[in-house]
DOZALUM-545882 format. One line per field, with one value per residue: residue number from 1; residue in three letters; x, y, z of N, C-alpha, C in turn. Coordinates in steps of 0.2 Angstrom, whole numbers, plus 5000, padded with zeros to 4 digits. Layout:
seq = [NUM, ...]
type = [ALA, ...]
n.X = [X, ...]
n.Y = [Y, ...]
n.Z = [Z, ...]
ca.X = [X, ...]
ca.Y = [Y, ...]
ca.Z = [Z, ...]
c.X = [X, ...]
c.Y = [Y, ...]
c.Z = [Z, ...]
***
This chain:
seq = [1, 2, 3, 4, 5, 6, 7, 8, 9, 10, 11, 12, 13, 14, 15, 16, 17, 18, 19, 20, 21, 22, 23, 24, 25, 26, 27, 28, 29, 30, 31, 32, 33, 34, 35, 36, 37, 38, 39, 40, 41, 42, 43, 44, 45, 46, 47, 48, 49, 50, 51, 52, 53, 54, 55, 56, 57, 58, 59, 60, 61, 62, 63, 64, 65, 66, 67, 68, 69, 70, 71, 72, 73, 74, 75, 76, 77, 78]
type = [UNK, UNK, UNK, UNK, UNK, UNK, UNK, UNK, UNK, UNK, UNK, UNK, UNK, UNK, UNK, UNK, UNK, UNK, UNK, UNK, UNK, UNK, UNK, UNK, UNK, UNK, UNK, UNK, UNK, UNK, UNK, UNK, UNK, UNK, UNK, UNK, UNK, UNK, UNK, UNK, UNK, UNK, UNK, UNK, UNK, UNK, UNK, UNK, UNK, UNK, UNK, UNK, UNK, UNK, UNK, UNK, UNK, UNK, UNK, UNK, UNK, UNK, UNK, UNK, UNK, UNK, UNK, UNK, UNK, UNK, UNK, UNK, UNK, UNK, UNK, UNK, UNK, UNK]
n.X = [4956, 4959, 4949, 4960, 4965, 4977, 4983, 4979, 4995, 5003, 4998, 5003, 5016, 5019, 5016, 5025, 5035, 5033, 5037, 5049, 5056, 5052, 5059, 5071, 5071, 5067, 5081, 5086, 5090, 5080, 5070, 5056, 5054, 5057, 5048, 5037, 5038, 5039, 5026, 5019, 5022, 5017, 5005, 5003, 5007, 4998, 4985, 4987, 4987, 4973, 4966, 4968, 4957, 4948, 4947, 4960, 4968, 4964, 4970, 4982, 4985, 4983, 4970, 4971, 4968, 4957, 4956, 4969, 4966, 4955, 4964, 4972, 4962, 4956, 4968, 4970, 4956, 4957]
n.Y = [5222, 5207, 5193, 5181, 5187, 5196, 5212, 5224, 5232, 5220, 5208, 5214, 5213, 5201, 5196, 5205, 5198, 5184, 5189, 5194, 5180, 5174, 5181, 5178, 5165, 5165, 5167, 5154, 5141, 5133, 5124, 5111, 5111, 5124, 5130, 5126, 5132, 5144, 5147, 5142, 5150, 5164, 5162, 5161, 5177, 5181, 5177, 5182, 5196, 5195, 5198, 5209, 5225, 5229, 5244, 5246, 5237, 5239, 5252, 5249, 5241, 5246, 5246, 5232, 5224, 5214, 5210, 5201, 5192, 5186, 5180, 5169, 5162, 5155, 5149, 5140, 5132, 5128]
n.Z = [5122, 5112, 5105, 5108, 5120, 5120, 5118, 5106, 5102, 5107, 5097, 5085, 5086, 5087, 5074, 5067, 5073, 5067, 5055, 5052, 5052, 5040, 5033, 5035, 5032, 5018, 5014, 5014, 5005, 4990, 4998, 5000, 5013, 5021, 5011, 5017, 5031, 5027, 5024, 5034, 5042, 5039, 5037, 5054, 5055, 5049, 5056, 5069, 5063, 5061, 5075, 5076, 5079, 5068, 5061, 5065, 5056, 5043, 5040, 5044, 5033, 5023, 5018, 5011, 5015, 5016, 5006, 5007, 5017, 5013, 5003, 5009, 5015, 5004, 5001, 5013, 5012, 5001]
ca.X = [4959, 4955, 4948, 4966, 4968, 4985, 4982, 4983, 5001, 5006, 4996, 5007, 5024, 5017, 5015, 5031, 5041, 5034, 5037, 5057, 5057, 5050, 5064, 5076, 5068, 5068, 5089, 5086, 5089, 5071, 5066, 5050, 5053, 5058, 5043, 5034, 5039, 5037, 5018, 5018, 5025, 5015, 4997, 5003, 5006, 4990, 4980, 4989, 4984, 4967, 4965, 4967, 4952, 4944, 4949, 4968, 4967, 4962, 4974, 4990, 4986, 4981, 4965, 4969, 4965, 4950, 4958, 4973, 4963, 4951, 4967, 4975, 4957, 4954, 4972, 4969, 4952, 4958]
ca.Y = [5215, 5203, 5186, 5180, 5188, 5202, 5218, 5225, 5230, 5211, 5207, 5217, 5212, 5194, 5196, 5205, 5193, 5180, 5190, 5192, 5174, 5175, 5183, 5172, 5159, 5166, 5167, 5147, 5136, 5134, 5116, 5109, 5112, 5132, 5133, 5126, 5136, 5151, 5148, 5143, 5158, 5170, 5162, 5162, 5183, 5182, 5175, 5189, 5202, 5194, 5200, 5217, 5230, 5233, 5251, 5246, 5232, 5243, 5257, 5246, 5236, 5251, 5246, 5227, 5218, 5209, 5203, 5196, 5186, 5180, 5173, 5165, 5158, 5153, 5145, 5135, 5130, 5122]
ca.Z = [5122, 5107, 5106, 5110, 5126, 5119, 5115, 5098, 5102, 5107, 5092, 5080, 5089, 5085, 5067, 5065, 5074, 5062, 5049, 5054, 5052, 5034, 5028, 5036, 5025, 5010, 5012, 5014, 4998, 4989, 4997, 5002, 5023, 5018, 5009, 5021, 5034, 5026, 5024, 5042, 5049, 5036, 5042, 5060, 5056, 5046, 5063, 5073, 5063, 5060, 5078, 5075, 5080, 5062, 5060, 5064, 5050, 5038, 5044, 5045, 5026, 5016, 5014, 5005, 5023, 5016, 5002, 5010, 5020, 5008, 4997, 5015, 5016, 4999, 5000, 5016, 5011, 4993]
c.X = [4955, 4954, 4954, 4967, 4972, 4979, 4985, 4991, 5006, 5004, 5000, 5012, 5023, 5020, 5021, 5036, 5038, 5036, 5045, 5059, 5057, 5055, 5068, 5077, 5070, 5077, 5090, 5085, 5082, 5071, 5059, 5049, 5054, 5051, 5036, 5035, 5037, 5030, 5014, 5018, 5022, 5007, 4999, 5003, 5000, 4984, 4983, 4985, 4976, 4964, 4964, 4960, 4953, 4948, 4960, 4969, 4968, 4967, 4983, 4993, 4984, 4976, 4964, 4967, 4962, 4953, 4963, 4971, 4959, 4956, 4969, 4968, 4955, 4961, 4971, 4964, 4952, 4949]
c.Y = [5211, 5197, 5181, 5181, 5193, 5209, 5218, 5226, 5222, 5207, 5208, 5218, 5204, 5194, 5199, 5200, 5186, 5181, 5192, 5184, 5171, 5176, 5181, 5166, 5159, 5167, 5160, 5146, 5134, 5127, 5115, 5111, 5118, 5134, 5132, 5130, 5142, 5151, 5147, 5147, 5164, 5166, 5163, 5174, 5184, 5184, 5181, 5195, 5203, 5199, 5206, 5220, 5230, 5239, 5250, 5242, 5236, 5248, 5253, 5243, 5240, 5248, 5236, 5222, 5210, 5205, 5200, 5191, 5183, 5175, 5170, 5160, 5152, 5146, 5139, 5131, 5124, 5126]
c.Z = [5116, 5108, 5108, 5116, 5123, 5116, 5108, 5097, 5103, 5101, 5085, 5082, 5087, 5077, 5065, 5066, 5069, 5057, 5047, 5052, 5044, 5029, 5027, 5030, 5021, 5009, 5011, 5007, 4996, 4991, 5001, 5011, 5022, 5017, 5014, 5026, 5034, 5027, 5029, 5045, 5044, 5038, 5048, 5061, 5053, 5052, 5068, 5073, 5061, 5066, 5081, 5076, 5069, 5059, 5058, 5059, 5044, 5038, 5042, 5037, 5022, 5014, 5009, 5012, 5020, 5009, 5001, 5014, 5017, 5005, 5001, 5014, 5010, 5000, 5004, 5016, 5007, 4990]
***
C-alpha cells in the first residue's frame, strides 16, 4: 500500500487514466483552459506515480523518474 492508501496497480490505472485525458486535450484548440488542463491532469499522473514503490518508478520510466520529477518540481515551485 502507499502513502495514498491504492496499490501500486490502482496507482498506475490512476496515472494512465489521467494521461487518456491528456491526449484528448491535446485534440482541443490550443487555449489557455486546454493548456491548463493538460498540466492538471499530467501533475495529477505525476502524484500517482510518485506513489509508486521505488524499484517500480525506475522500472516503468527507464530510468528518467528523478528527472521528471525534479522538472514537475522545478515547474510548480517557480
Amino acid at each position: 500500500m502507499s502513502p495514498t492508501g491504492r496499490t501500486p496497480a490502482e496507482n498506475v490505472e490512476e496515472a494512465r487514466y489521467h494521461v487518456q485525458f491528456v491526449v484528448t486535450y491535446l485534440d482541443e484548440p490550443a487555449t489557455q483552459v486546454a493548456t491548463d488542463a493538460i498540466a492538471m491532469r499530467l501533475s495529477a499522473a505525476l502524484e500517482a506515480i510518485s506513489a509508486l514503490p521505488v524499484e517500480m518508478r525506475d522500472r516503468v520510466c527507464m530510468g528518467e523518474w528523478k528527472e521528471m520529477w525534479g522538472m514537475r518540481n522545478r515547474i510548480a515551485h517557480g
